[in-house]
C-alpha angles and dihedrals in degrees: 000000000000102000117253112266119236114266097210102069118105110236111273094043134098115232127204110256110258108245144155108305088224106158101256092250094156106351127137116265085266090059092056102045081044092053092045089057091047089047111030111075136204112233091268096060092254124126113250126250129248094227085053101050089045094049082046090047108044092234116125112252081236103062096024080057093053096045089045092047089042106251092120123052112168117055125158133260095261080060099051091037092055085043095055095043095056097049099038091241125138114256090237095065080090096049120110087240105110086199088049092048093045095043087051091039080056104042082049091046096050088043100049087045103042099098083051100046088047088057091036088050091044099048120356098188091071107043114138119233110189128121088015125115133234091248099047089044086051079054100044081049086050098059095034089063091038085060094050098044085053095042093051090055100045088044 
């Protein structure tokens, strides 16, 4: 079954195949890139292309694609540095370390949630939805519930 490409994608560019958005505990380095694409967002709520990230980052398409498809495996620092920067991640998402990579999928996922988690928190009736995926709004109903249940003990 060949994955669904990403809609959103304007014709010429490569887009990162749409996948599961499964935190990269202990992916490959493709299945986080792969998972910073599907989670980090540009302004407008759109993934981010391949080609654009590339031309931000200063890595060819060509070698940014193949580490995102999986055909490289091995890139530098300065890679996975750039890499990082640009996506607000910690360096050490791409570490070996399952805790590492679990502690920088989780710093990734609160701060690209946090606009969402304030007007959840503020009024949770209105929140809008939409963009986001199952697994980010289970977390949003995670830490909205997190917030109540300490609330109700310091109160």
């Amino acid at each position: 079954m060949q994955p669904e490409s990403d809609p959103t994608a304007t014709p010429g560019e490569q887009a990162v195949p749409a996948g599961p958005p499964r935190p990269p505990e202990l992916g490959s380095l493709a299945e986080k890139l792969q998972w910073l694409f599907h989670t980090v967002r540009r302004p407008d709520g759109k993934k981010h292309t391949i080609r654009a990230v590339a031309a931000d980052t200063g890595i060819t398409f060509s070698y940014l694609a193949a580490l995102t498809n999986g055909t490289k495996h091995h890139p530098s620092t300065d890679v996975l540095d750039a890499l990082a920067d640009f996506f607000g991640a910690p360096p050490y998402l791409f570490s070996a370390d399952p805790a590492a990579v679990r502690q920088a999928a989780a710093q990734v996922q609160l701060t690209h949630l946090q606009p969402h988690t304030q007007q959840l928190l503020a009024q949770p009736a209105s929140l809008d939805v939409t963009g986001l995926t199952t697994d980010q709004i289970r977390a949003l109903t995670a830490q909205r519930d997190t917030y109540r249940a300490s609330n109700r003990h310091s109160s």
